[in-house]
Predicted model as a PDB file, atoms N, CA, C, CB and O in Angstrom, pLDDT in the B-factor column:
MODEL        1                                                                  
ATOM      1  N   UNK A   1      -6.075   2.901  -1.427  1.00 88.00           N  
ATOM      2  CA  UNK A   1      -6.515   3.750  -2.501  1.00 88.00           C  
ATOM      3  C   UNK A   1      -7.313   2.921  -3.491  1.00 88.00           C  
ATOM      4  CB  UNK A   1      -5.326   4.435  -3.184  1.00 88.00           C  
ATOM      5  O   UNK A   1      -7.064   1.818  -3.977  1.00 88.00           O  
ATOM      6  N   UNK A   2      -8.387   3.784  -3.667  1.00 90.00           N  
ATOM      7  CA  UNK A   2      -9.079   3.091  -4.886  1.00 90.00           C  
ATOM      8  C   UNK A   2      -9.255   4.303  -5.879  1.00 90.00           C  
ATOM      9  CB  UNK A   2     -10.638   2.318  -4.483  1.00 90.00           C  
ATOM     10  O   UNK A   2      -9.380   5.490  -5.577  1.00 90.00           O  
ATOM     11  N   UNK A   3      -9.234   3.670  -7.270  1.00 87.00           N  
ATOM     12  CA  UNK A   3      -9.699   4.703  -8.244  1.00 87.00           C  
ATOM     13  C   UNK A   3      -8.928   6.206  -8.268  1.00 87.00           C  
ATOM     14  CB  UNK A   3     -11.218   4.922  -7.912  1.00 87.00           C  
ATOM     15  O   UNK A   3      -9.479   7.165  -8.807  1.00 87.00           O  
ATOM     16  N   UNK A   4      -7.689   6.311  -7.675  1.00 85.00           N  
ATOM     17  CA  UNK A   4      -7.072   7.737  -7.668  1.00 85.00           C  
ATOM     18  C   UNK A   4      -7.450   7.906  -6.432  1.00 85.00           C  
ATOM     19  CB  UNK A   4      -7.544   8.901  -8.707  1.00 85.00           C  
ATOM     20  O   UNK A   4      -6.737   8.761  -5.907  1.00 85.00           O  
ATOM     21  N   UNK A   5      -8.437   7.385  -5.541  1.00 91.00           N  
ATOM     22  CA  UNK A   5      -8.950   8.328  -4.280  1.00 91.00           C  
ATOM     23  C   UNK A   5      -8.126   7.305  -2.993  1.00 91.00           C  
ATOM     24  CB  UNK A   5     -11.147   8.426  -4.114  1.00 91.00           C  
ATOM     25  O   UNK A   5      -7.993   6.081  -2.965  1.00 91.00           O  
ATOM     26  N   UNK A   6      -7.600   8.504  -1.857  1.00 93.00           N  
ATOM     27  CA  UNK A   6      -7.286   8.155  -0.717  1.00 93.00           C  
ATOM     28  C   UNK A   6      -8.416   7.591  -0.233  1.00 93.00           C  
ATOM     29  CB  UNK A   6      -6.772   9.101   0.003  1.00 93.00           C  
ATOM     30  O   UNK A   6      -9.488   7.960  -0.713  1.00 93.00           O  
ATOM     31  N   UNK A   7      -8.394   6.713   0.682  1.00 95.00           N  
ATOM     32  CA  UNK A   7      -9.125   6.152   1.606  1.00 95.00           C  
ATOM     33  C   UNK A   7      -8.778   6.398   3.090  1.00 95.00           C  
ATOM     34  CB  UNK A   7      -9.111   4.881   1.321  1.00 95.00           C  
ATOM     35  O   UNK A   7      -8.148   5.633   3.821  1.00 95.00           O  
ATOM     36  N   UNK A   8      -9.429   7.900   3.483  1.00 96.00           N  
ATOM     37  CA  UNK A   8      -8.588   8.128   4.570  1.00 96.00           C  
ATOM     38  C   UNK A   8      -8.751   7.376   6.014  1.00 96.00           C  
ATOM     39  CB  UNK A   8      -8.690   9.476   4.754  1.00 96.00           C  
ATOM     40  O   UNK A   8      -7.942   7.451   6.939  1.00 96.00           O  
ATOM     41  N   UNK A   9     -10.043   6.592   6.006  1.00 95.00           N  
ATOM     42  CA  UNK A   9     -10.190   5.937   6.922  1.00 95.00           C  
ATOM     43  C   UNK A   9      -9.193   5.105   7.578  1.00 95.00           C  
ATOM     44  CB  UNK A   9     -11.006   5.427   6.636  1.00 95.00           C  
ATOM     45  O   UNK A   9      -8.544   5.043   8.623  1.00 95.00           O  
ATOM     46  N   UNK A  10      -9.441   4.268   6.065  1.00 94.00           N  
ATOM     47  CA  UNK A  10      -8.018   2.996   5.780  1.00 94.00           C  
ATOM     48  C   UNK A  10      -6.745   3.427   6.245  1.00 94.00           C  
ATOM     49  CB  UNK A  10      -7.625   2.637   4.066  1.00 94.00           C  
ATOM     50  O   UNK A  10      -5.949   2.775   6.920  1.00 94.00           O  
ATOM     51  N   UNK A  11      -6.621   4.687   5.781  1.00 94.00           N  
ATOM     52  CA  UNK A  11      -4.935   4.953   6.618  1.00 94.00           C  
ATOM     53  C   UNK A  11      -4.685   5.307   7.868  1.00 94.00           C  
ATOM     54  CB  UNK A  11      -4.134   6.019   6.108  1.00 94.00           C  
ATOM     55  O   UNK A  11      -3.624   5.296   8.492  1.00 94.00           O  
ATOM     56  N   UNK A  12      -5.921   5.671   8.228  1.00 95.00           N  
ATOM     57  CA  UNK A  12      -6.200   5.772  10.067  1.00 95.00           C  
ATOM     58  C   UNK A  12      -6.319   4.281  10.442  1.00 95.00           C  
ATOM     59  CB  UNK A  12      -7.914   6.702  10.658  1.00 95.00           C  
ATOM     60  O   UNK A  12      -6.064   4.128  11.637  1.00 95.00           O  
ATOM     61  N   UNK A  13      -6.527   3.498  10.007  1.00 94.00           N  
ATOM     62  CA  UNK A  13      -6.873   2.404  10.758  1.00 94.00           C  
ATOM     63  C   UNK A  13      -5.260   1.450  10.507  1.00 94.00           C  
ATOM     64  CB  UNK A  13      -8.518   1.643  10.099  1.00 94.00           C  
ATOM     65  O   UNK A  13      -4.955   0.567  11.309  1.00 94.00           O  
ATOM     66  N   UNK A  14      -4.759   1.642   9.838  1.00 92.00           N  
ATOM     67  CA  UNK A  14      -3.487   0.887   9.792  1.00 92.00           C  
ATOM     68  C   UNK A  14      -2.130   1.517   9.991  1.00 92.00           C  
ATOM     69  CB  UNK A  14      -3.427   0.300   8.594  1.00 92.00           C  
ATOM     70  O   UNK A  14      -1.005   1.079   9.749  1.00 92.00           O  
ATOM     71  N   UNK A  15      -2.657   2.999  10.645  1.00 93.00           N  
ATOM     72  CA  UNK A  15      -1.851   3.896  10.999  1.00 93.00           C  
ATOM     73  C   UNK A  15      -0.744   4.423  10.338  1.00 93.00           C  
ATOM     74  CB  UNK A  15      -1.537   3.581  11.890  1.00 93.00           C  
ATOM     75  O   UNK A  15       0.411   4.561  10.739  1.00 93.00           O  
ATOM     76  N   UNK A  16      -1.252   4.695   9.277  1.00 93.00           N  
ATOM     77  CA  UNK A  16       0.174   5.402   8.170  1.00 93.00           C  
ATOM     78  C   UNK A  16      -1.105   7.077   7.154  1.00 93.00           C  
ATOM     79  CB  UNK A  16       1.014   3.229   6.171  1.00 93.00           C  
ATOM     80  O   UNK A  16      -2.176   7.409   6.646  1.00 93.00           O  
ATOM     81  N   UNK A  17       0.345   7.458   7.576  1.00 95.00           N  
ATOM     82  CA  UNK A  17      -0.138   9.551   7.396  1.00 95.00           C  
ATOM     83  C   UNK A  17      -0.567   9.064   5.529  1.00 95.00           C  
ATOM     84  CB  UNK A  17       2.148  11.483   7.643  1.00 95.00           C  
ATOM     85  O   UNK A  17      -0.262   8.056   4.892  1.00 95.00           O  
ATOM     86  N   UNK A  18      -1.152   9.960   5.244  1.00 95.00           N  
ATOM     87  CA  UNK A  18      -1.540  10.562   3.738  1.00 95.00           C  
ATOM     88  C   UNK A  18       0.129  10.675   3.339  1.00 95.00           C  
ATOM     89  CB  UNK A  18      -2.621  12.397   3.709  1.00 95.00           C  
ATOM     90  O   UNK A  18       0.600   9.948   2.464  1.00 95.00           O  
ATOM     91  N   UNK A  19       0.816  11.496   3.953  1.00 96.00           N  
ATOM     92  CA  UNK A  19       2.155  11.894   3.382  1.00 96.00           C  
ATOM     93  C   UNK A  19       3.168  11.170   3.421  1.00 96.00           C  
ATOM     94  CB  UNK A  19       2.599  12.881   3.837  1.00 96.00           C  
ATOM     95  O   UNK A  19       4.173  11.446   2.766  1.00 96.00           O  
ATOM     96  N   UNK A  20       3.062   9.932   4.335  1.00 95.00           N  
ATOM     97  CA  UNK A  20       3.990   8.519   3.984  1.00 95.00           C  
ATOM     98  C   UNK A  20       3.400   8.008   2.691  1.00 95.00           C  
ATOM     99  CB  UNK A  20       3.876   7.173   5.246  1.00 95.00           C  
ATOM    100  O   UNK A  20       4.140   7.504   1.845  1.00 95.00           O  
ATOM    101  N   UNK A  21       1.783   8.144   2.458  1.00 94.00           N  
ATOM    102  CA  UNK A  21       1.603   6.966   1.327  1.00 94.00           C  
ATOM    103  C   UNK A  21       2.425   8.068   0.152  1.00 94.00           C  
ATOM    104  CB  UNK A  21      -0.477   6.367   0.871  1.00 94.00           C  
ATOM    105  O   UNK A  21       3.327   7.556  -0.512  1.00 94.00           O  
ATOM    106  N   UNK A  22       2.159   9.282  -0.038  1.00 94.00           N  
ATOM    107  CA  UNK A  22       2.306   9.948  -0.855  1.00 94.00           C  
ATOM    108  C   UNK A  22       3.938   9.687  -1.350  1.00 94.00           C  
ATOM    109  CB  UNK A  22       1.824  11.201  -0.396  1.00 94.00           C  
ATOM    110  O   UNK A  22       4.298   9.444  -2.502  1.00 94.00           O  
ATOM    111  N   UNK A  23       4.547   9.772  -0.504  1.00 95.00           N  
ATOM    112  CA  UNK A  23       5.913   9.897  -0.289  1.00 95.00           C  
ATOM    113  C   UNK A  23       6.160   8.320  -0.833  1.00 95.00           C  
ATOM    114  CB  UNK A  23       6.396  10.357   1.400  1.00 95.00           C  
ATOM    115  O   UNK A  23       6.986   8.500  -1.728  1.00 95.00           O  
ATOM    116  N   UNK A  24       5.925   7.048  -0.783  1.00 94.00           N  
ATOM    117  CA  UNK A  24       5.893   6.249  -1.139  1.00 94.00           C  
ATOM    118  C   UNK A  24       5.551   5.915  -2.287  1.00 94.00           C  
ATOM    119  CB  UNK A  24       5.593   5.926  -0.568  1.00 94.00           C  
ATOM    120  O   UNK A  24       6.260   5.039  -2.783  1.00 94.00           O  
ATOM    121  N   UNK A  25       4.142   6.553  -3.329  1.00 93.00           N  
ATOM    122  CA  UNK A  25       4.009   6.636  -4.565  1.00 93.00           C  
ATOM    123  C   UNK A  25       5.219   7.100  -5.123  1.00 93.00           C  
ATOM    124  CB  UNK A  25       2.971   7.347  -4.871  1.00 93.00           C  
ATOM    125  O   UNK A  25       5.986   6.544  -5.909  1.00 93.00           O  
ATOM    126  N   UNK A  26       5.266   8.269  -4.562  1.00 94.00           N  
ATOM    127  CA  UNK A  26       6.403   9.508  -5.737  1.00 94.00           C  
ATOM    128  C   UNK A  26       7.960   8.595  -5.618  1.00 94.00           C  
ATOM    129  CB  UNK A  26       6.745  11.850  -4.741  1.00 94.00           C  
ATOM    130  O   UNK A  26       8.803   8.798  -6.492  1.00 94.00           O  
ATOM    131  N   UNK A  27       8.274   7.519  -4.393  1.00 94.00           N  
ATOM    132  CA  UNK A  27       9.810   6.845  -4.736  1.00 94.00           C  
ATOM    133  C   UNK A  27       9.463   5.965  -5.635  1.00 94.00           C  
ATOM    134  CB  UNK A  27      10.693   6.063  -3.519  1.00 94.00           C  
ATOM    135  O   UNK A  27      10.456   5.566  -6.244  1.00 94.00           O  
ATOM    136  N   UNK A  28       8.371   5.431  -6.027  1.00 90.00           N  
ATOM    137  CA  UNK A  28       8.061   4.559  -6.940  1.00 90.00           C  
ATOM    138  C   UNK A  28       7.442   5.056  -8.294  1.00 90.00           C  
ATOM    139  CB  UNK A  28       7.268   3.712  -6.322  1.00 90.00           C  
ATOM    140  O   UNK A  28       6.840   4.227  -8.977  1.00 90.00           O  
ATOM    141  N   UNK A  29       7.537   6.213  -8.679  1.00 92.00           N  
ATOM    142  CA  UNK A  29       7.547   7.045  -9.250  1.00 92.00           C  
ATOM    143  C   UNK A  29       5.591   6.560 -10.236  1.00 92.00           C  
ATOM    144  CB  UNK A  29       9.249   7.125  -9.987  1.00 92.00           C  
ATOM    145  O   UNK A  29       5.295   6.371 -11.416  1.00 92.00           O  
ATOM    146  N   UNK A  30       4.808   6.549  -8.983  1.00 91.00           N  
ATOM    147  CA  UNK A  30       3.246   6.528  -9.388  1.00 91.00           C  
ATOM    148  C   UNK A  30       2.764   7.820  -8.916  1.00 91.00           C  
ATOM    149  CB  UNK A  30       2.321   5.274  -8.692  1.00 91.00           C  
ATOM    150  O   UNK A  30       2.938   8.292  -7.792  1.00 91.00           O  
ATOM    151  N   UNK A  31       1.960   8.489 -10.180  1.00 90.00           N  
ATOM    152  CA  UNK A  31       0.849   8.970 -10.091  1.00 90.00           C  
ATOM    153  C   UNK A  31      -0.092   9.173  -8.895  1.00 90.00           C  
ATOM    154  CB  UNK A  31       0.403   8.407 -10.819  1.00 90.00           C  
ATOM    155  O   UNK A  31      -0.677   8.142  -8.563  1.00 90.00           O  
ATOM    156  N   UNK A  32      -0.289   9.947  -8.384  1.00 88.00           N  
ATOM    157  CA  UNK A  32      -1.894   9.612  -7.438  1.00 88.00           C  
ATOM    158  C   UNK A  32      -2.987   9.281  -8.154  1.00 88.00           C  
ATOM    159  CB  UNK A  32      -2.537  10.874  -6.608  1.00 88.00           C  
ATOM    160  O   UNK A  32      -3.869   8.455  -7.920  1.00 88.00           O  
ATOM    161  N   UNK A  33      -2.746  10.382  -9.489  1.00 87.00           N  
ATOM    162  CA  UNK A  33      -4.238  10.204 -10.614  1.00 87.00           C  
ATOM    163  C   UNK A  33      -3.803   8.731 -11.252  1.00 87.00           C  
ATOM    164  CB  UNK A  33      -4.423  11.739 -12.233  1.00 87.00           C  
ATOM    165  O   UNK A  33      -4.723   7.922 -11.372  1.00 87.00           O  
ATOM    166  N   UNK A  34      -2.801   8.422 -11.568  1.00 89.00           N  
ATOM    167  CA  UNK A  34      -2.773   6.936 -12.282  1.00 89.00           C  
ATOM    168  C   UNK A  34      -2.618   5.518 -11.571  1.00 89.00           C  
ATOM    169  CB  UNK A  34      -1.636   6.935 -13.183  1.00 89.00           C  
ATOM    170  O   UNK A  34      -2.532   4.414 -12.110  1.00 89.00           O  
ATOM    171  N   UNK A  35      -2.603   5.874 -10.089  1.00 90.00           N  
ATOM    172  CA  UNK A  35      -2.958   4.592  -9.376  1.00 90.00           C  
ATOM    173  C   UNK A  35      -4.593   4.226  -9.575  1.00 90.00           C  
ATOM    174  CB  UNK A  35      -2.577   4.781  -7.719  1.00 90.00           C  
ATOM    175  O   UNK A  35      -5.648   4.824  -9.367  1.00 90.00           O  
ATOM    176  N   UNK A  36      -4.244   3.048 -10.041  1.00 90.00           N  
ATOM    177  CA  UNK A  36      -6.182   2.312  -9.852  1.00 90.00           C  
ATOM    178  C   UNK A  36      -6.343   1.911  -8.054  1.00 90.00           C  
ATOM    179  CB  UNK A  36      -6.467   0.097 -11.100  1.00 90.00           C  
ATOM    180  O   UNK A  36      -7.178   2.299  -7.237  1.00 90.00           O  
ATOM    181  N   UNK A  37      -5.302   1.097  -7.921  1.00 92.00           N  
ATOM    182  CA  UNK A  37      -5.799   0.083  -6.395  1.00 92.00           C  
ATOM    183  C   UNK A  37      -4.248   0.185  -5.994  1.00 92.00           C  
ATOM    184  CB  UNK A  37      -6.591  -2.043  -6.631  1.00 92.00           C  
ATOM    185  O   UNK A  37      -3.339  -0.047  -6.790  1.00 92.00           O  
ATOM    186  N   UNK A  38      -4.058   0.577  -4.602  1.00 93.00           N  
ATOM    187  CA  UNK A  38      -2.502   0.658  -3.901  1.00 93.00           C  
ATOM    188  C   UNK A  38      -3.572   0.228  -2.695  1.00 93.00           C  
ATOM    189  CB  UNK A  38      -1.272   2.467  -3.815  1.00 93.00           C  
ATOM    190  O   UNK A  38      -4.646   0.677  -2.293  1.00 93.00           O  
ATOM    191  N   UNK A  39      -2.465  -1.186  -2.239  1.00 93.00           N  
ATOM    192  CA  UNK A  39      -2.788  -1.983  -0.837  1.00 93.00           C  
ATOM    193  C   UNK A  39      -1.747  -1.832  -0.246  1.00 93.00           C  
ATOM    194  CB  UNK A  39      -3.135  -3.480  -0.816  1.00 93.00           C  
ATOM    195  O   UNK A  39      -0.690  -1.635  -0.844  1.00 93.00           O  
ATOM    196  N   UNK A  40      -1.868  -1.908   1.345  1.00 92.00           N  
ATOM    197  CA  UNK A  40      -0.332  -2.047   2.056  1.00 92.00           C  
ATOM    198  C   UNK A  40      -0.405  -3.478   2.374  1.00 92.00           C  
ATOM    199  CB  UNK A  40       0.013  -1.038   3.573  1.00 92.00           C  
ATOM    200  O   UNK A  40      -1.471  -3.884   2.836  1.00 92.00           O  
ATOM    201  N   UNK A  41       0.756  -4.475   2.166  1.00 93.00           N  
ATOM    202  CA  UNK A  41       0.788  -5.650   2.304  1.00 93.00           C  
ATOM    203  C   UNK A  41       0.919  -6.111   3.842  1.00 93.00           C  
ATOM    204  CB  UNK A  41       1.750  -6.050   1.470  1.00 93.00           C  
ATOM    205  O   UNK A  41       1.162  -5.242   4.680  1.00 93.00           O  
ATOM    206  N   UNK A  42       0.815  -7.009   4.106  1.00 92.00           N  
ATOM    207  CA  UNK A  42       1.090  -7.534   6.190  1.00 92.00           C  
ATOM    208  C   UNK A  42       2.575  -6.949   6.240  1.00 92.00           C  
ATOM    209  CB  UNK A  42       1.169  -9.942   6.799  1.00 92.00           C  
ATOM    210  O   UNK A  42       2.894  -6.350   7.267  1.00 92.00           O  
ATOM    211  N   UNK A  43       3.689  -7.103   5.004  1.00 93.00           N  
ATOM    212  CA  UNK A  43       4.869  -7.435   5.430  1.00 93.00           C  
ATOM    213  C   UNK A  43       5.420  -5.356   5.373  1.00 93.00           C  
ATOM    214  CB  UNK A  43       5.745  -8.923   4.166  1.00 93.00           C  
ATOM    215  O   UNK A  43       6.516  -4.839   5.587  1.00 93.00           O  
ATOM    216  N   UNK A  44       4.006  -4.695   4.979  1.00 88.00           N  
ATOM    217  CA  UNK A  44       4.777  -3.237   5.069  1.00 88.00           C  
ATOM    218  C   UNK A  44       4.961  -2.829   3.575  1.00 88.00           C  
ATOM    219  CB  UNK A  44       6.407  -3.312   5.901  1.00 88.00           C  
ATOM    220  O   UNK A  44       4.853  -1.634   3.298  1.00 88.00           O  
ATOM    221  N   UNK A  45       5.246  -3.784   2.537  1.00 90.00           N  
ATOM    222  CA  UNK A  45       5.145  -3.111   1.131  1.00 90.00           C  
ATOM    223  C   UNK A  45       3.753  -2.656   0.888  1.00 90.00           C  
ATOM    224  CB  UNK A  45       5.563  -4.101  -0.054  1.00 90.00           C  
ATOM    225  O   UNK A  45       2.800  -2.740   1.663  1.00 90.00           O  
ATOM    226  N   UNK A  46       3.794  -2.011  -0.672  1.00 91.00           N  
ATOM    227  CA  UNK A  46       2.693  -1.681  -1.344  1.00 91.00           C  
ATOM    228  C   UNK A  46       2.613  -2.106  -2.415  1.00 91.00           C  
ATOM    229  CB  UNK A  46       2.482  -0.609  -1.434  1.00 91.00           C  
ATOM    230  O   UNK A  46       3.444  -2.040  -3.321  1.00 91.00           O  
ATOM    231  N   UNK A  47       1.429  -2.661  -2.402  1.00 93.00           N  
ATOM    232  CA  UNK A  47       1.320  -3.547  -3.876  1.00 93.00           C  
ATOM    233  C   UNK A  47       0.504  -2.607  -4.599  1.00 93.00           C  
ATOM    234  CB  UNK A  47       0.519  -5.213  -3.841  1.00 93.00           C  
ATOM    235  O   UNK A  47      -0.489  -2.189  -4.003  1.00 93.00           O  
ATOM    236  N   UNK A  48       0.771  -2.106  -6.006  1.00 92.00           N  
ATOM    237  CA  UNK A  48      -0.063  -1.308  -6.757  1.00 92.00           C  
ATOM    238  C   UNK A  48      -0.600  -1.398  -7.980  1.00 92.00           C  
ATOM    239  CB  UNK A  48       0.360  -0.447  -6.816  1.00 92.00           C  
ATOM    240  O   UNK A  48       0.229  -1.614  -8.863  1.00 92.00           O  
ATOM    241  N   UNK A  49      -1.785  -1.296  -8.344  1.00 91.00           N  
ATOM    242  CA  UNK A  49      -2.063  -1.548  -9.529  1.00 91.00           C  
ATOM    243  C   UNK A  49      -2.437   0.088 -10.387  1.00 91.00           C  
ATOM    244  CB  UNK A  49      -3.275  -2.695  -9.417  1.00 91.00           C  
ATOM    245  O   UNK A  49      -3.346   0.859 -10.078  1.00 91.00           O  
ATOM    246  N   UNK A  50      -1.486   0.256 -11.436  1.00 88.00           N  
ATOM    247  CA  UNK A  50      -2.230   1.397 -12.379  1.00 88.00           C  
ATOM    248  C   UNK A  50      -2.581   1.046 -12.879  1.00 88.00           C  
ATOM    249  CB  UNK A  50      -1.937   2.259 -13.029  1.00 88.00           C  
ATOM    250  O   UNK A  50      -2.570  -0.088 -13.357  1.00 88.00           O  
ATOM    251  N   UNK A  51      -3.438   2.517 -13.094  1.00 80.00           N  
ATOM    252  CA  UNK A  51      -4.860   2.973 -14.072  1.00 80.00           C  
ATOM    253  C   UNK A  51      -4.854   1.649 -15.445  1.00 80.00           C  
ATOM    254  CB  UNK A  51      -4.552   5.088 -14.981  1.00 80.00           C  
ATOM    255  O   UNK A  51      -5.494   0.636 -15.728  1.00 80.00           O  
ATOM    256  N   UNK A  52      -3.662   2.473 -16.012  1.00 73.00           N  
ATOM    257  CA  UNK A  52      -2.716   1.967 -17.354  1.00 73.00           C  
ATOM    258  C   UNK A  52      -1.884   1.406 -17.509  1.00 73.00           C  
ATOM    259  CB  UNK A  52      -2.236   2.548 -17.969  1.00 73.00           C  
ATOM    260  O   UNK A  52      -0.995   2.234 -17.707  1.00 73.00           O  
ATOM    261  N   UNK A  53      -1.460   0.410 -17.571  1.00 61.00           N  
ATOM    262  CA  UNK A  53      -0.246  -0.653 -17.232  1.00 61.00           C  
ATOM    263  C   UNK A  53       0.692  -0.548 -18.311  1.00 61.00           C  
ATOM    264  CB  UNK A  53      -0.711  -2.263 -17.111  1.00 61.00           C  
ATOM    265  O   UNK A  53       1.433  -1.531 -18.335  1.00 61.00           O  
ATOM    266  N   UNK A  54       1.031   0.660 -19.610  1.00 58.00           N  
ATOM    267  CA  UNK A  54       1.399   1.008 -20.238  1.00 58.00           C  
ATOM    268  C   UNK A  54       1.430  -0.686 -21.826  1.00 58.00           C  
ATOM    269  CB  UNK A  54       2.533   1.792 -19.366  1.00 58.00           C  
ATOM    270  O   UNK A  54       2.135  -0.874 -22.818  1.00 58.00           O  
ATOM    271  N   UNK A  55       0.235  -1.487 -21.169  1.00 55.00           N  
ATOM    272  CA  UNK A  55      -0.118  -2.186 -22.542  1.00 55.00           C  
ATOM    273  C   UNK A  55      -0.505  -1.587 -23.338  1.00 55.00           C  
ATOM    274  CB  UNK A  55      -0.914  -3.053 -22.611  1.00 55.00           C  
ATOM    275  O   UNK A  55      -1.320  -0.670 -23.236  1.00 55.00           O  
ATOM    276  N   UNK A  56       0.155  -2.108 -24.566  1.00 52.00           N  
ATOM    277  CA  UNK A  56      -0.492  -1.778 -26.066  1.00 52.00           C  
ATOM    278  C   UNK A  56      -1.885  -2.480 -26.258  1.00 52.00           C  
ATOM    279  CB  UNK A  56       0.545  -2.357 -27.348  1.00 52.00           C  
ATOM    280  O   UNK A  56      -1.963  -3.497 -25.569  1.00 52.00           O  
ATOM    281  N   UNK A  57      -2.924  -2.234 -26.951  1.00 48.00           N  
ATOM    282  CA  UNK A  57      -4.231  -2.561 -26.949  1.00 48.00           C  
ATOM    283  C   UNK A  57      -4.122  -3.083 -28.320  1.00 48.00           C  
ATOM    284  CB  UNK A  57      -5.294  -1.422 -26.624  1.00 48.00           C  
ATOM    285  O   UNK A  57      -5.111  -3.555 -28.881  1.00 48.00           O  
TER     286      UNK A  57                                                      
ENDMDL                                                                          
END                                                                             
């Protein structure tokens, strides 16, 4: 995912459904709209970066 947007290619090619990643945001209780960048790691996690990292400015 980049920018809020699936990359549906990307999940065809490393073979995991839209509704595993989905299902995986919502136990980690992220946003689709407030993910910036969600990678799947070699070891099977997801490393994610939000939008808003809830810093004060």
């Amino acid at each position: 995912m980049v920018d809020g947007n699936i990359l549906y290619q990307n999940l065809k090619e490393v073979g995991i459904s839209e509704e595993w990643l989905r299902n995986q945001l919502n136990h980690f209780q992220v946003k689709l709209q407030d993910a910036f960048y969600v990678e799947l790691q070699e070891n099977g996690t997801l490393y994610t970066d939000r939008r808003r990292d809830r810093l004060k400015e």
